[in-house]
C-alpha positions in Angstrom: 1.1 32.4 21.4 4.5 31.8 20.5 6.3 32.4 17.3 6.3 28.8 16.4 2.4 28.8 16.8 1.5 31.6 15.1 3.6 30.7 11.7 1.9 27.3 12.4 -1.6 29.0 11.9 -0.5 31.0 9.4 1.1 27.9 7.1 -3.0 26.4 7.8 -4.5 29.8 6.6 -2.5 30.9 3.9 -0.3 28.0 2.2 -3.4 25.6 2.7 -5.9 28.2 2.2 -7.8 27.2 5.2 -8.4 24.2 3.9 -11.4 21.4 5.2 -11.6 18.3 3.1 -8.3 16.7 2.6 -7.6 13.2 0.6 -5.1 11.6 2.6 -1.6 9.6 1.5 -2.7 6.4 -0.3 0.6 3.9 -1.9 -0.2 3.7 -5.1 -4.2 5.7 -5.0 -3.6 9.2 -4.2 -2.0 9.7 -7.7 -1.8 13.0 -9.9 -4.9 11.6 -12.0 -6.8 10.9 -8.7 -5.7 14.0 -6.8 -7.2 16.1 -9.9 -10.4 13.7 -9.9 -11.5 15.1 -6.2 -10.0 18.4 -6.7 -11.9 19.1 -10.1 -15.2 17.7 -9.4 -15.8 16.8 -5.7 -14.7 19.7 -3.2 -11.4 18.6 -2.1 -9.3 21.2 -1.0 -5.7 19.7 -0.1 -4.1 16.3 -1.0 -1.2 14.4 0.2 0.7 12.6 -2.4 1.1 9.0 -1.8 3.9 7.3 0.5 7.3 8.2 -0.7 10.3 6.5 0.3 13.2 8.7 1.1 16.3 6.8 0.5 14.5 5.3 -3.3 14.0 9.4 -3.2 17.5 10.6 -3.9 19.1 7.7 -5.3 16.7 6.8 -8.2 15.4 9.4 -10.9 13.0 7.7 -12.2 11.6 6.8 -8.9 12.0 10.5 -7.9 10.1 11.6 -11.3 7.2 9.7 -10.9 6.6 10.6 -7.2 7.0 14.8 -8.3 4.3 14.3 -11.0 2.0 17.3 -10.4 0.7 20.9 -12.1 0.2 23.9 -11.0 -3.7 23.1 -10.7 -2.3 20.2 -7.5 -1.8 22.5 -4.9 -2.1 23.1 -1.9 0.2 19.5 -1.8 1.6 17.9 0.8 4.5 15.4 0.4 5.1 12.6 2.1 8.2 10.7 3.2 8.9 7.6 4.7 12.3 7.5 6.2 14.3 7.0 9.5 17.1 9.3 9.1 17.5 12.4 9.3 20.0 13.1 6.8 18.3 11.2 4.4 15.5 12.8 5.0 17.2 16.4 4.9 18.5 15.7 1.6 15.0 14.5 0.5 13.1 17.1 1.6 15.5 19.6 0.2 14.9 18.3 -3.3 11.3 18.3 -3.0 10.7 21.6 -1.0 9.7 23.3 -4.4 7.6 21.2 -5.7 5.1 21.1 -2.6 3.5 23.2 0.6 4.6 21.2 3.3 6.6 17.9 3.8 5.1 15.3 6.4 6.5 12.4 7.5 4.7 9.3 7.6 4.4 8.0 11.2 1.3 6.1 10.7 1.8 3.1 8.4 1.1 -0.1 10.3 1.4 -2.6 7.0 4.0 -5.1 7.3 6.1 -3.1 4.9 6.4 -0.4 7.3 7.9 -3.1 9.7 10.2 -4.6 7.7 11.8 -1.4 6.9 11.4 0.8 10.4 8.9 3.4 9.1 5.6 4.7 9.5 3.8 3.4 12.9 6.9 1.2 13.9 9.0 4.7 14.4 6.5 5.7 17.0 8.7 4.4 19.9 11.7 6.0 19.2 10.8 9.4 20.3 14.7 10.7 20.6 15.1 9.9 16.6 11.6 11.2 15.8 12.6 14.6 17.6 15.7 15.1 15.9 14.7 14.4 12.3 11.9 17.3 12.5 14.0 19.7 14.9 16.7 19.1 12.0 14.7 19.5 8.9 12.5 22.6 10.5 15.5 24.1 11.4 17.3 23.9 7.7 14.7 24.3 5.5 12.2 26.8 5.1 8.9 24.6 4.6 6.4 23.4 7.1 7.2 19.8 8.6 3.7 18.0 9.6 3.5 14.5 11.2 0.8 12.4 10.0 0.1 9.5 13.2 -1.4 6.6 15.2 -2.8 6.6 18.5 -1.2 4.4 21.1 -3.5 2.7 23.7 -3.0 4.9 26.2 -4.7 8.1 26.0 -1.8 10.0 27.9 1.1 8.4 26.2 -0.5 9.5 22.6 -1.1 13.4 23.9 2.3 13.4 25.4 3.7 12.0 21.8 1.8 15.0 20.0 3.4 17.4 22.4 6.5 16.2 21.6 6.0 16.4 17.8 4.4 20.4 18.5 8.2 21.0 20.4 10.2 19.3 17.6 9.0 21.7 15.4 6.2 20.3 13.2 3.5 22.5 11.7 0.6 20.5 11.8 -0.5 16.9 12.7 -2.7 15.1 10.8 -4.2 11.9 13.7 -5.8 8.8 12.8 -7.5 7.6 15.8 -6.9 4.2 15.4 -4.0 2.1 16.9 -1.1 0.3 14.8 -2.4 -2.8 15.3 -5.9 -2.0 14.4 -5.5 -2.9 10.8 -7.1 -5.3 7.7 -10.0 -7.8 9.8 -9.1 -6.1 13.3 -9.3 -2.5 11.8 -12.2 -1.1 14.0 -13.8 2.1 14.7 -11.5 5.2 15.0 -11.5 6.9 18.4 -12.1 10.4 18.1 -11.7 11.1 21.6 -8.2 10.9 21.2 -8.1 13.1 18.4 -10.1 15.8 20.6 -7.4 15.1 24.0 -4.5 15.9 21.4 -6.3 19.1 20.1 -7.2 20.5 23.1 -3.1 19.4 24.2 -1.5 21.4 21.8 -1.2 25.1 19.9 -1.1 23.7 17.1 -3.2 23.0 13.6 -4.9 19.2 13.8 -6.4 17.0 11.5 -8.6 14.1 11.8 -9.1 11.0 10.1 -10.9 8.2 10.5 -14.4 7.0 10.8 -15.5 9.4 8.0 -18.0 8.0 5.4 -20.4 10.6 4.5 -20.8 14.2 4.7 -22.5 14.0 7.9 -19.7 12.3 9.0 -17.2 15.3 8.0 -19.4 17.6 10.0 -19.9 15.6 13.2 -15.7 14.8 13.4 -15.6 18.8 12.9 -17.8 19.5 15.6 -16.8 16.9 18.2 -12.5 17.0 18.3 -12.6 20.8 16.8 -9.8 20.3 14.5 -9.2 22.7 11.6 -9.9 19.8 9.3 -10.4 16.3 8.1 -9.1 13.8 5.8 -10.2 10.6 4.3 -8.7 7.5 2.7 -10.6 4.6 1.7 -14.5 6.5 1.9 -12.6 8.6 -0.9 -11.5 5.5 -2.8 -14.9 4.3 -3.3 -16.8 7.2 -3.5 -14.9 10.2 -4.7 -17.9 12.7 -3.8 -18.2 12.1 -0.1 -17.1 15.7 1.2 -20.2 16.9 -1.2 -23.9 16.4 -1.4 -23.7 14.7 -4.7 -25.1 10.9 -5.4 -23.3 10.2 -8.3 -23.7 7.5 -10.5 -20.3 5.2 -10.6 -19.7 5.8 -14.5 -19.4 9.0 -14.4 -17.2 9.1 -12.0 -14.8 6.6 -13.3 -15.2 8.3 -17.1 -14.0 11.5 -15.8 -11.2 9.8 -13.8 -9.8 7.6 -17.2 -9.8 10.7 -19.2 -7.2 11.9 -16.5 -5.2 9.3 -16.4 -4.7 8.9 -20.2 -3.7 12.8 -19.8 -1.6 12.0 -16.4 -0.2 8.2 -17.4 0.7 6.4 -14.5 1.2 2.6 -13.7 -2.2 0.2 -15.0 -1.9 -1.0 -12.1 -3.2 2.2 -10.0 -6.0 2.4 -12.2 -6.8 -0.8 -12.1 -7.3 -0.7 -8.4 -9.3 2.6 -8.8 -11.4 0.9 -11.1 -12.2 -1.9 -8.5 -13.2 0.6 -6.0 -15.6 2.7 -8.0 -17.2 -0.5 -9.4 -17.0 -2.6 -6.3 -21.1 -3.1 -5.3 -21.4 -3.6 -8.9 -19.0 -6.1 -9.0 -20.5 -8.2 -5.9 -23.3 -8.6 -8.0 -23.1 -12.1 -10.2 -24.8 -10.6 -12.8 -21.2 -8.8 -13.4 -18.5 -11.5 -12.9 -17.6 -11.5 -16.4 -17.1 -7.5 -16.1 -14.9 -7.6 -13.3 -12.5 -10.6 -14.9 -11.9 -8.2 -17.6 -11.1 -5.8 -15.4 -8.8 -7.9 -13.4 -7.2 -9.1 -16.4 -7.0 -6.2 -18.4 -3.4 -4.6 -19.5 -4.5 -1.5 -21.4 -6.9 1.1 -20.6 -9.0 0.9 -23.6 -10.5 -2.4 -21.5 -11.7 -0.4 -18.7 -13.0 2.3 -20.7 -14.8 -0.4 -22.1 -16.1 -2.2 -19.1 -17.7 1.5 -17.7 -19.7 2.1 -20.5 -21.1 -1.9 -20.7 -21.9 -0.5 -16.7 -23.3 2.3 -18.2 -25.2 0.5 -20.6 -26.8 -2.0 -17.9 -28.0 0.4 -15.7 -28.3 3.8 -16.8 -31.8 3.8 -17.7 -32.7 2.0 -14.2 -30.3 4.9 -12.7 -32.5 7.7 -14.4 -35.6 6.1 -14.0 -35.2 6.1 -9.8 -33.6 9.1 -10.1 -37.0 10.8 -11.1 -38.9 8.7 -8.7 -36.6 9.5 -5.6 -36.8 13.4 -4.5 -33.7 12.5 -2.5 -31.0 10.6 -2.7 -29.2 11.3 1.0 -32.7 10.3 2.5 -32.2 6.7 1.4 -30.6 4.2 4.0 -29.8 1.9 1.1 -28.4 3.1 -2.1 -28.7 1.2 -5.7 -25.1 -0.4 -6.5 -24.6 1.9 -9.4 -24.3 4.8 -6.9 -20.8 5.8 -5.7 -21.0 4.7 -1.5 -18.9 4.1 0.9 -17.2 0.8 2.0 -18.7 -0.5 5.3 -15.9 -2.8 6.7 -17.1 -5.7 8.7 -16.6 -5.3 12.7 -14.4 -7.4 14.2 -15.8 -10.2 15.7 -14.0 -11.8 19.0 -10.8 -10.1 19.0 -9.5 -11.1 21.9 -9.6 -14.8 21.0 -8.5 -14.3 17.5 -5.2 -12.6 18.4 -5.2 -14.9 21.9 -6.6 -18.2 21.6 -5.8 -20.7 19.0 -8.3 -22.8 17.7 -8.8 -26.6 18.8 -10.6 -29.2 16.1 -13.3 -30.6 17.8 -13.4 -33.8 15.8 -11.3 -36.6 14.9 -8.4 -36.3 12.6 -10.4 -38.4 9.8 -13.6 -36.3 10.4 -11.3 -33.2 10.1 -10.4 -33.9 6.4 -13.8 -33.7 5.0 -13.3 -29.7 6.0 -10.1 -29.4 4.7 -9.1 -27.5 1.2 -8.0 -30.4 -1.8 -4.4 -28.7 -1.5 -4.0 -29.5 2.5 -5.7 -33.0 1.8 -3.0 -33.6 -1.2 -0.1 -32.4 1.1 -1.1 -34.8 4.2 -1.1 -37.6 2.1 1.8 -37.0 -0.5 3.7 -39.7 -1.9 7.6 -39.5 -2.3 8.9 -42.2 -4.2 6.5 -44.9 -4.1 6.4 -44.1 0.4 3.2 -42.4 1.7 4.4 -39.5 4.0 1.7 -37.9 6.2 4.6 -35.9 8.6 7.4 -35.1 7.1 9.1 -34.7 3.6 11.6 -37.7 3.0 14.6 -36.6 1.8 16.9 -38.8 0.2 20.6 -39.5 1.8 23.3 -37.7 -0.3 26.6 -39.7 -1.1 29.3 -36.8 -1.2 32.1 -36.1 -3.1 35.5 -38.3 -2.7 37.8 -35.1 -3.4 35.5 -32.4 -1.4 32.4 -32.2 1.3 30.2 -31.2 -1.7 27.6 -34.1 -2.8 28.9 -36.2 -5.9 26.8 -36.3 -9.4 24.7 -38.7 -9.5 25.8 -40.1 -12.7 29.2 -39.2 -12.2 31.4 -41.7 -13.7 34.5 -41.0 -11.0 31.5 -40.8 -8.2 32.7 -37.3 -7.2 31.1 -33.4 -8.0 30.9 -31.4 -10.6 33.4 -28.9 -9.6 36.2 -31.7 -8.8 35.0 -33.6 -12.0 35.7 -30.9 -14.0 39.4 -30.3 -12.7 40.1 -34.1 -13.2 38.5 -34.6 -16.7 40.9 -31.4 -17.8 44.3 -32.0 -15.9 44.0 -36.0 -16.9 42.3 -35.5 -20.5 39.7 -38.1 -19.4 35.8 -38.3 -20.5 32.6 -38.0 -17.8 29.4 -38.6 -19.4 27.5 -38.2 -16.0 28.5 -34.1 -16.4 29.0 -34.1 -20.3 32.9 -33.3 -20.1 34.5 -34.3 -23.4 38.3 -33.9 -22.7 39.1 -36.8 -23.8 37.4 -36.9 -26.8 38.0 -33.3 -28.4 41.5 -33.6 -27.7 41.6 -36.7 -29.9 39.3 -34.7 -32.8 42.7 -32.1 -32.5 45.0 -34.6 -32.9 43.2 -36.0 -35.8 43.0 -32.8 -37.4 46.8 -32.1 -37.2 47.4 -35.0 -38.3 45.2 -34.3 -41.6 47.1 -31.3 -41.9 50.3 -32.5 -41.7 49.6 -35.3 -44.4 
C-alpha cells in the first residue's frame, strides 16, 4: 500500500473511529439538533453537516456561524462544501479545518440549484477542475478531503471517475448509486453494483448510500459492495432509529428531538420539516388534517410541542396495548402509523415515455375542458377589455412620447412622458395634472406670499 492509502485507512480508523452508520448531508435536515438526535439515542456514529456553500462561507458571518454550530459531543463530523473553485474552496476549508474531521466536497447534488450554480452532480464532467481543487486543498492543509458522488450510466466511466478522485488525493468517497438524473418521481432504486465495481477499483475507504431502509438493509449493503460503511438520508429523516432494532413510537422521537432544538435553536423552518417527517403516516390519515394544518402553519415551537402530545394523546394507549399483544415488532410487514418507518417512494412508472414522449389529448378541444383545472379553464377564456381572447393576451397599442421614444402619460396634458413632462412643467413654470406637477401653481402661492410680506 502506498503512503496515501495507508493514512487513508488510518483517517477511517482513528479520526472516524471505524465508524458504520453515518447520517448523510441533508440542506437544511442534518442540523446540530438532528445530528445529536441520531447520535444520542439511535446508534449513529458519524454525521455530515448539511450542504455548505463556499463562497456564502467566507464572505458572510452570520452565514458561516450558523453552518459551524456544533459541541464537542458532534464528532466525528464531516463538513461539506459546495464550490467550484479551488481558491475559494482553500480559503473555506482553511477556516473550517478546526472545527471538523474531514472536509468533503459535494459532487452529488442533482437539484436544480446545483445547476444553476455549477455544483454538486453538474461538476462531475469536469474532471481537470475536480482534480485540481482536491490535489490543491490535500496538498495545503492537513485534513482529510473526501468526495461524496453520483454514478454515471456507464459502469466504467463511474470507476474510472473514483480512480481519479483516489489520485487527486481524497481520503474517502462516500457513492450513491444512483444517477444525476435519477431524482424526485424518476428517483429509482440505487445500484449497488456500482458501489461494489468502485470498491473493488480503488485502495481506498468507501461508503454506500442508497437503498437503505431498515437495518437489514445496512447489513445486506455491508455484505454485498464490502465498503467500510453506510449512510442514509431520507430513511433517517423519517425514522431516526433505522441503524438500530428499536420500533419506536413517533412521539417520542420527536419529544426528544424539540427539546434539542430549543437547546440548539435553529431556523422554524428545519423543524418544521422534521416534524413532517416523523409525523408523516400520521398525517395521511384524515383523522389528523387538523394536526398537520397546525403544523404547517405554525411559527413557534410551543405549536409543535403541542401537536406531539395531542399525537400522543390519540394513540398512546392503542400503541401500548399492541405493544403487549405483538412479541415482535421487526416481524410485522405492516407497521401501525404511530411507529417511526421508512418512506417507500413510489417506482417510477414508464420512464422512457415520460422523459420521451409527450402526451396527445385524445378528445376534442371542448371535451378536453371538462378535465381541465378552474385556473386553465379561466385563462382560455379570459376577457380583456370587453374582447374574449382564447390565444393570446391583447395588448393595447402605446402612443409614445413627442420629446423621447418613451410612451406618453396617459393623462398627460402636453401628451408626452413623465420624465419630459417634468423638465417642461419646471423650465416653462406650467401645470400637468395628468402627472400632478404644480409649477405653475406653487410659484404663484410664492409670489403671493412676498407680496403679503412686502405690504
Amino acid at each position: 500500500m502506498t503512503e496515501h492509502e495507508v493514512k487513508a485507512y488510518e483517517f477511517w480508523r482513528n479520526r472516524l473511529q471505524e465508524c458504520r452508520h453515518i447520517l448523510a448531508p441533508m440542506v437544511d435536515q442534518s442540523e446540530l439538533a438532528f445530528r445529536l438526535l441520531v447520535r444520542q439515542y439511535y446508534a449513529i456514529e458519524c454525521c455530515y453537516t448539511p450542504m455548505i456553500n463556499a463562497n456564502s462561507f467566507i464572505k458572510n458571518i452570520k452565514y458561516r456561524k450558523q453552518s459551524l454550530q456544533t459541541t464537542p459531543e458532534d464528532r466525528p463530523l464531516i463538513l461539506q462544501f459546495c464550490a467550484n473553485n479551488s481558491d475559494v474552496l482553500l480559503e473555506a476549508s482553511r477556516i473550517a479545518a478546526s472545527h471538523c474531521d474531514a472536509i468533503d466536497i459535494n459532487l452529488g447534488c442533482p437539484q436544480s440549484v446545483a445547476k444553476r450554480g455549477h455544483y454538486g452532480a453538474f461538476l462531475m464532467d469536469e474532471w481537470d477542475l475536480i482534480y485540481d481543487m482536491i490535489n490543491r486543498v490535500s496538498r495545503e492543509i492537513q485534513i482529510p478531503i473526501t468526495c461524496k458522488i453520483r454514478i454515471f450510466p456507464e459502469m466504467d466511466k463511474s470507476v474510472a471517475f473514483a480512480q481519479m478522485l483516489e489520485k487527486a488525493g481524497v481520503s474517502m468517497i462516500c457513492v450513491h448509486g444512483r444517477r444525476r438524473d435519477q431524482k424526485g418521481p424518476l428517483t429509482g432504486r440505487a445500484d449497488w453494483d456500482y458501489i461494489k465495481a468502485i470498491k473493488n477499483a480503488v485502495k481506498i475507504p468507501v461508503f454506500a448510500n442508497g437503498n437503505i431502509l431498515s437495518l437489514n438493509d445496512v447489513h445486506n449493503c455491508l455484505a454485498q459492495t464490502g465498503v467500510e460503511a453506510v449512510i442514509s438520508a431520507e430513511g433517517l429523516l423519517h425514522n431516526p432509529a433505522l441503524f438500530t432494532d428499536k420500533r419506536v413510537p413517533i412521539w417520542t422521537v420527536a419529544e426528544q428531538y424539540l427539546s434539542l432544538a430549543r437547546q440548539h435553536p435553529c431556523p422554524i423552518s428545519f423543524i418544521r420539516g422534521h416534524i413532517f417527517k416523523f409525523f408523516y403516516h400520521c398525517f395521511m390519515l384524515s383523522s389528523n388534517e387538523d394536526q398537520r394544518e397546525r403544523v404547517a402553519k405554525a411559527h413557534d415551537m410551543t405549536v409543535f410541542e403541542e401537536v406531539t402530545q395531542e399525537l400522543k394523546t390519540r394513540y398512546e394507549e392503542i400503541y401500548e396495548r399492541e405493544a403487549k399483544e405483538t412479541d415482535n415488532w421487526n416481524n410485522c410487514t405492516t407497521l401501525p402509523p404511530y411507529i417511526c418507518q421508512p418512506y417507500l417512494r413510489p417506482e417510477p412508472k414508464l420512464v422512457d415515455q415520460l422523459t420521451t414522449t409527450k402526451r396527445v389529448p385524445e378528445c376534442e378541444p371542448e371535451e378536453c375542458k371538462i378535465r381541465l383545472s378552474k385556473k386553465k379553464l379561466k385563462r382560455m377564456n379570459r376577457v380583456v377589455s370587453g374582447v374574449e381572447v382564447n390565444d393570446e393576451k391583447v395588448v393595447p397599442k402605446r402612443i409614445l412620447c413627442a420629446l423621447c421614444p418613451n410612451p406618453k402619460g396617459e393623462k398627460c396634458d402636453f401628451n408626452i412622458c413623465r420624465t419630459c413632462c417634468r423638465k417642461k412643467t419646471f423650465a416653462e413654470t406650467l401645470d400637468c395634472n395628468g402627472h400632478k406637477f404644480q409649477m405653475k401653481t406653487r410659484f404663484s402661492k410664492k409670489c403671493q406670499n412676498v407680496n403679503t410680506l412686502n405690504t
